[in-house]
N, C-alpha and C positions, 0 to 999 in steps of 0.2 A: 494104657498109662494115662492117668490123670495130669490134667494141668493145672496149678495151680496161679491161679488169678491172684494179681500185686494190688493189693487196696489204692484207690485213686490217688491218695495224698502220700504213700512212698513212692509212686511212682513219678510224680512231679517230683519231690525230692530228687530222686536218682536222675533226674531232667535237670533237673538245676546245676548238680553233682557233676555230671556232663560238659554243663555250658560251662562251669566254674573251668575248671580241668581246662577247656578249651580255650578258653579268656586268659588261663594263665601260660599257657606257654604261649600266646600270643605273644601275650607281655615280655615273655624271655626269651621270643625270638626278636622282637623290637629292641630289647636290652643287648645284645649281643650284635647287634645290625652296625655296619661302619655307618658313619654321620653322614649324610648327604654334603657337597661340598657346596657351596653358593654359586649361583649360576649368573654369570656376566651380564650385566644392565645392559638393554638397548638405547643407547647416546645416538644423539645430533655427534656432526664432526666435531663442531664446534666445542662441544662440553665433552668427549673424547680428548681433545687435545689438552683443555682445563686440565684434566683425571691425570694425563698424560705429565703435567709439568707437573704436578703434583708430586705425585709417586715417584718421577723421578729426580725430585727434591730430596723427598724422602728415604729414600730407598738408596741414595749416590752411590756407591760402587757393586752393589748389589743388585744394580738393574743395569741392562745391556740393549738399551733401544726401546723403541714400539711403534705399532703401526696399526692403522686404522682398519679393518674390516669392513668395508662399505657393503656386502652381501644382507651379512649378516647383523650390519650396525651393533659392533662392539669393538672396544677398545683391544688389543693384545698385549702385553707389555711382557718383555723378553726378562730372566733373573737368571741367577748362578745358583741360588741354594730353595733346599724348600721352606723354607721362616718366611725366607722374600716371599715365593708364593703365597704361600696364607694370604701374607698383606696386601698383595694383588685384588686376591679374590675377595675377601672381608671389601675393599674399596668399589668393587662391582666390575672389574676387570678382569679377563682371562690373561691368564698365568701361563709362561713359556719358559719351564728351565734348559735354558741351552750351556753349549762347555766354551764358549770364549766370553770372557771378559770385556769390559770395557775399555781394560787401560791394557791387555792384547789387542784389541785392534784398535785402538791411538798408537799403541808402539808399533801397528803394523804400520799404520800409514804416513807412520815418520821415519820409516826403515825405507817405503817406496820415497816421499818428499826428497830424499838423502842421497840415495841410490840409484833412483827412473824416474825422478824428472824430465820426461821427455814430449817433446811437442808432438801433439797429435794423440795424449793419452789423458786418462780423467783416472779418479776413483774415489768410491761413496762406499762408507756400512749399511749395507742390505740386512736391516731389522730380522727378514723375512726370511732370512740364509744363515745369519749370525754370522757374514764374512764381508772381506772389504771386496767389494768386486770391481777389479782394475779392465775399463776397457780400451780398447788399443786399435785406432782406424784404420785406413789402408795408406797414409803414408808411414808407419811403421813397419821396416821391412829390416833383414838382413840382421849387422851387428846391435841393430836398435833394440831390435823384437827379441834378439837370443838374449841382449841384458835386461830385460824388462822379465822374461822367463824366467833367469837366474836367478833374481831379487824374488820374484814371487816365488818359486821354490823353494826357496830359502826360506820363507814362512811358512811351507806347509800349506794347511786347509786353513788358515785362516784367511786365505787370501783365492780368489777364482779371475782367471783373465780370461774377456770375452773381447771381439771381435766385433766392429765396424765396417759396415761396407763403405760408407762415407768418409770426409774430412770433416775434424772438428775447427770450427772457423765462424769466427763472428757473426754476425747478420747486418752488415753495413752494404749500402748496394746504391748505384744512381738509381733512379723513380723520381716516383710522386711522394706524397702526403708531408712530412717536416722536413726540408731541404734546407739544404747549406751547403757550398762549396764545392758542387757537382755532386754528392750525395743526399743518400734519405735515410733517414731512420722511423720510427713510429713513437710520436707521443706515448710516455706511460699513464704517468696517473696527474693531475690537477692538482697544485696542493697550495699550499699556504705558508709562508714565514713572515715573522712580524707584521701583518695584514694584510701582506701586497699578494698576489698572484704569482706562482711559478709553476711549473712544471719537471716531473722527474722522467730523465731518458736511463738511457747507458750509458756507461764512461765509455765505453771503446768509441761514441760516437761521440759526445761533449772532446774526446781527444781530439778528433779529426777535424769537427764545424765549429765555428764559434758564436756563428750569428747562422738563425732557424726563419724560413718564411714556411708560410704554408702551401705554398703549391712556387711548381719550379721559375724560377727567375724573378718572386712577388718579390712584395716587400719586406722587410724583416720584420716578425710581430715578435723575435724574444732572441737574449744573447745569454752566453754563458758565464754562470754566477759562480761553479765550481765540478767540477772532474776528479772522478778517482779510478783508473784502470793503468797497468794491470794490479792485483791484489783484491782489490773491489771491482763493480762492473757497475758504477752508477753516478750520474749526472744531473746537476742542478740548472736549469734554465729561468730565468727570470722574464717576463714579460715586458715588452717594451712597446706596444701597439693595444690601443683599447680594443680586445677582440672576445668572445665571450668565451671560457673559460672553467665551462660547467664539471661538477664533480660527479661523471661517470665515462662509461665504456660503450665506444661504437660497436653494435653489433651485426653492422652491414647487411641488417635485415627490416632497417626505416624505422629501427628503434634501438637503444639505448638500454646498458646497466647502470643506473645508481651507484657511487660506491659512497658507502657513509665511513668506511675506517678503514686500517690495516692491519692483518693478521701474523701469527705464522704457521706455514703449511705444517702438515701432517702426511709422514708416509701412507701410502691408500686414500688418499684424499682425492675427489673427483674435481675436478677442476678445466677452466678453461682460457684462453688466449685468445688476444684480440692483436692484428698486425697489419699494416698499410698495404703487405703483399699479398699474403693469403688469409687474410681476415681471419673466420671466427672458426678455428678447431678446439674441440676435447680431448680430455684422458687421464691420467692419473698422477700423483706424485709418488715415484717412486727411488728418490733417498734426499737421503736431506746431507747440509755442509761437504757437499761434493766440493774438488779440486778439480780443474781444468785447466791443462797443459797448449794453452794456444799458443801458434807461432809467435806474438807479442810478448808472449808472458804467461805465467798462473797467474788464476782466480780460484780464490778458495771462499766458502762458505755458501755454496750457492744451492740450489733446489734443481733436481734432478726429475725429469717427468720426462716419459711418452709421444707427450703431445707434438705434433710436427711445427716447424717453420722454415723461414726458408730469409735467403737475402732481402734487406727491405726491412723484417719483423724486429728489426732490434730496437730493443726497448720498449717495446708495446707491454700492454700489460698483461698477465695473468691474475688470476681472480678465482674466487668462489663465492656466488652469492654477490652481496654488496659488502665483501671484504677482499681488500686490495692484498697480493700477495707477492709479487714479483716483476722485474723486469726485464724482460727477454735480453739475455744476453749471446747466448751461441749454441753450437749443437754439430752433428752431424746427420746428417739424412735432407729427406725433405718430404713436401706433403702427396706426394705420392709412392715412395716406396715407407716412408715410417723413418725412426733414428730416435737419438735421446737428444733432448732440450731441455737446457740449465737457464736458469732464471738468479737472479739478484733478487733476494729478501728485500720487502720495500720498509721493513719496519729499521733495517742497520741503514739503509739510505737517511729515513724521516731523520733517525737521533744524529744521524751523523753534520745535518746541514742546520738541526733546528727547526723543522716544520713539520706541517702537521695535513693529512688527508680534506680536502675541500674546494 
């Protein structure tokens, strides 16, 4: 059998004919391909948090939280529907539609406010869980613990109780470092109102001292200008001894943080604390406008984190960076078995007295 030879120039045609054919359904599989979806900016926390007040301006009932990603450096923001997503993701945020609402857990945690109020118990919205998760120490026992059950029950999953091995309980303690009255607390932050020199503590301790030396039985370098606990957890001291006054954080290692302002934390925020007793630990924030059931009183709106302290640390600061974020206000555990520690927002302190970080 003969074979018959394709002249050079049809057979590049039929090459061409080929690639053509090939190129097109390229094209119509590219045509038919789902859209890639935008993939999440890698943010500082700082500009996370921005993104973060943003969208959830924006977005008001259609977003249910968010929290910071520290691994991965990205923002999460929590929504109910997918529209909301898109607008998540279009902003450079990862998108998280989960099934409770925002104004379900406000209604949960004024169903607990109403019903278990009870000393010895907190509860925050876990961005991360999409629930309120109510914890409950080891002085809750017996008819306390079965109502505190019953209320959470009653909500379902939108509610989870967990378990303390500790007391939650102020950090007021005799020591060293800012004394008054047989007690100590920890210096928070430096700060300034109408030019003079002050100082922000805790209220639970502005309650108790009224006049601060720096070491036990000196003289007094500052008295108190104002107190708010329980409700708030923060206190105003005013300077009364020329002593100096610098605006940063002891870091019990023969150096010093800087702080140039004040922020507000971010769920997944890495953060750290400084305190008169156990100085300089780290860890995390993990919920924000927590409630605290202490034997005084609630305190509500406060930052919820990890990080350990112990009697002595009230009111010392928490920080990120050279941004002031809290005032140690209580907790349960301590720094060797772990627990959760609540802080005072230093930014409702600042507006609340009139001053300003310095």
């Amino acid at each position: 059998m003969k074979h018959r030879r394709i002249p050079k120039r049809r057979a590049a045609l039929a090459g061409a004919g080929v690639m053509a054919l090939a190129a097109a359904a390229l094209t119509l599989q590219n045509a038919n391909a789902a859209p890639t979806e935008p993939q999440a900016q890698t943010l500082s926390v700082n500009s996370a948090g921005k993104l973060a007040n943003t969208l959830t301006s924006a977005l008001k009932s259609d977003a249910v939280g968010s929290y910071y990603d520290a691994k991965a450096k990205k923002l999460v923001v929590n929504v109910v529907n997918k529209a909301a997503a898109e607008r998540v993701r279009d902003a450079g945020a990862e998108a998280k539609v989960v099934e409770h609402t925002l104004a379900q857990l406000k209604q949960a945690r004024t169903t607990l406010k109403d019903k278990a109020t009870i000393p010895g118990t907190s509860w925050s919205v876990d961005p991360r869980a999409n629930k309120v998760v109510v914890t409950a120490d080891s002085s809750v026992k017996g008819a306390r613990m079965a109502t505190l059950n019953k209320v959470a029950e009653s909500l379902g999953d939108k509610v989870e109780v967990k378990r303390s091995a500790g007391k939650f309980s102020t950090f007021l303690a005799g020591g060293d470092a800012i004394w008054g009255g047989g007690g100590r607390c920890s210096l928070g932050f430096n700060v300034v109102k109408d030019g003079e020199p002050y100082f922000l503590t805790a209220g639970h301790c502005t309650e108790s001292i009224k006049s601060w030396s720096d070491s036990q039985g000196g003289d007094e370098i500052g008295a108190n200008e104002g107190s708010d606990f329980p409700g708030n957890d923060y206190g105003l001291v005013k300077y009364t001894k020329d002593v100096a006054h610098p605006s940063e954080v002891n870091l019990y290692n023969g150096d010093s943080q800087a702080i140039s302002k004040a922020g507000e934390a971010t769920v997944g925020q890495k953060v750290k604390r400084s305190g008169s007793t156990t100085q300089v630990h780290d860890g995390e924030v993990t919920g924000l406008d927590a409630t605290v059931n202490y034997q005084e009183g609630s305190v509500s709106g406060l930052i919820q984190t990890n990080v350990c302290a112990e009697p002595g640390d009230s009111g010392g600061a928490l920080f990120a960076g050279d941004t002031a974020l809290g005032l140690t206000s209580g907790g349960s555990g301590d720094c060797s078995s772990g627990g959760e520690t609540f802080f005072q927002p230093v930014p409702e302190a600042l507006e609340a007295y009139g001053a300003k970080i310095g």
